[in-house]
N, C-alpha and C positions, 0 to 999 in steps of 0.2 A: 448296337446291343451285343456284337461278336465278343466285347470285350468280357461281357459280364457273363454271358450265359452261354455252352457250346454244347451239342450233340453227345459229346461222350464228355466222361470224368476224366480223361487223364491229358487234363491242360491247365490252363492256371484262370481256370473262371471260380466264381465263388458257388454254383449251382450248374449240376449239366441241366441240358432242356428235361433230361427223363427224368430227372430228380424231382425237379419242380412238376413234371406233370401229372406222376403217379402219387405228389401229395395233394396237389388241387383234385385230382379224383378222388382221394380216400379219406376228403372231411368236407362234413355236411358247407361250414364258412372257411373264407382264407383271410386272416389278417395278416398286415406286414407292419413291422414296427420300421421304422425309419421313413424321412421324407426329404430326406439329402439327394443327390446323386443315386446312390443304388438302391434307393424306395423310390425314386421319378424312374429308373430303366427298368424297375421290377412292375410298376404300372403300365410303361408304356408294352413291354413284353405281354402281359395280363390283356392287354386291351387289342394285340396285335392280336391271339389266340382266341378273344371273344371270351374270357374269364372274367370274373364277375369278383371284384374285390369287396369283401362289404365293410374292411375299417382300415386306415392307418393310424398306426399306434405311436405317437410322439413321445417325448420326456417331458415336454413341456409345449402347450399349444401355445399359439399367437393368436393373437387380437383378428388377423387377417386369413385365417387358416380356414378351408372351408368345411362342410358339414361334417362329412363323412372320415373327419380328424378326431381321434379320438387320445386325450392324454392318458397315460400310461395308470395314472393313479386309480381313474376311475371305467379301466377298459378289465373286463369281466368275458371268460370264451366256455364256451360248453366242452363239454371231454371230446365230444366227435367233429370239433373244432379244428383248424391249423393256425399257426402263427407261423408267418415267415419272417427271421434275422435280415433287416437288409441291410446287413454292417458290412464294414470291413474288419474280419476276424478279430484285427488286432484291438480294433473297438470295440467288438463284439463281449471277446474275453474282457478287458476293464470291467467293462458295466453286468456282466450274464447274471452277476447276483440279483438283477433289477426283474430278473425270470425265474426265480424263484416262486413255487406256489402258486405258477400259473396254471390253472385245470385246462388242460388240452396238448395237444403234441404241437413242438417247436420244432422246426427246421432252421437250424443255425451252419452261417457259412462256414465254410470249411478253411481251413490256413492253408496256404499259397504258400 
């Protein structure tokens, strides 16, 4: 997980730990959109710290996806809400229009 996440900001991860920690404290839920690579080390991190994720947020679910998969179309967040970006920036930027009009505060990675 070193690669993704580090103690301070000024390295080339896409979230320091303090980033990510002082938003899971300051919203009631935390969703993460992505379930690639860095939405699995954003869970597994979540689960290391004993955080409580309660949706991932896909562009399009599978057939074999399990419950707490939620597609993008029909995923809805209260204003005291977080979503967290598990992209890579470069991905992130393509699609951010898809964040559009979402009610709640986004945490999106930072460019590398």
């Amino acid at each position: 997980l070193d690669e993704y996440f580090h103690s301070n900001g000024d390295n080339d991860a896409i979230f320091s730990l303090d980033q990510l920690g002082e938003f899971y404290y300051n919203h009631k839920n935390i969703f993460v959109f992505g379930h690639g690579m860095w939405g699995r080390n954003m869970e597994a991190y979540f689960k290391y710290e004993g955080w409580e994720i309660k949706g991932i947020v896909v562009s399009k679910k599978k057939s074999d996806d399990g419950t707490n998969i939620i597609e993008l179309k029909d995923f809805k967040m209260e204003e005291n809400d977080g979503l967290i970006i598990a992209l890579e920036y470069e991905t992130y930027y393509k699609f951010k229009y898809l964040f559009k009009g979402i009610n709640g505060a986004i945490l999106q990675p930072k460019n590398r």
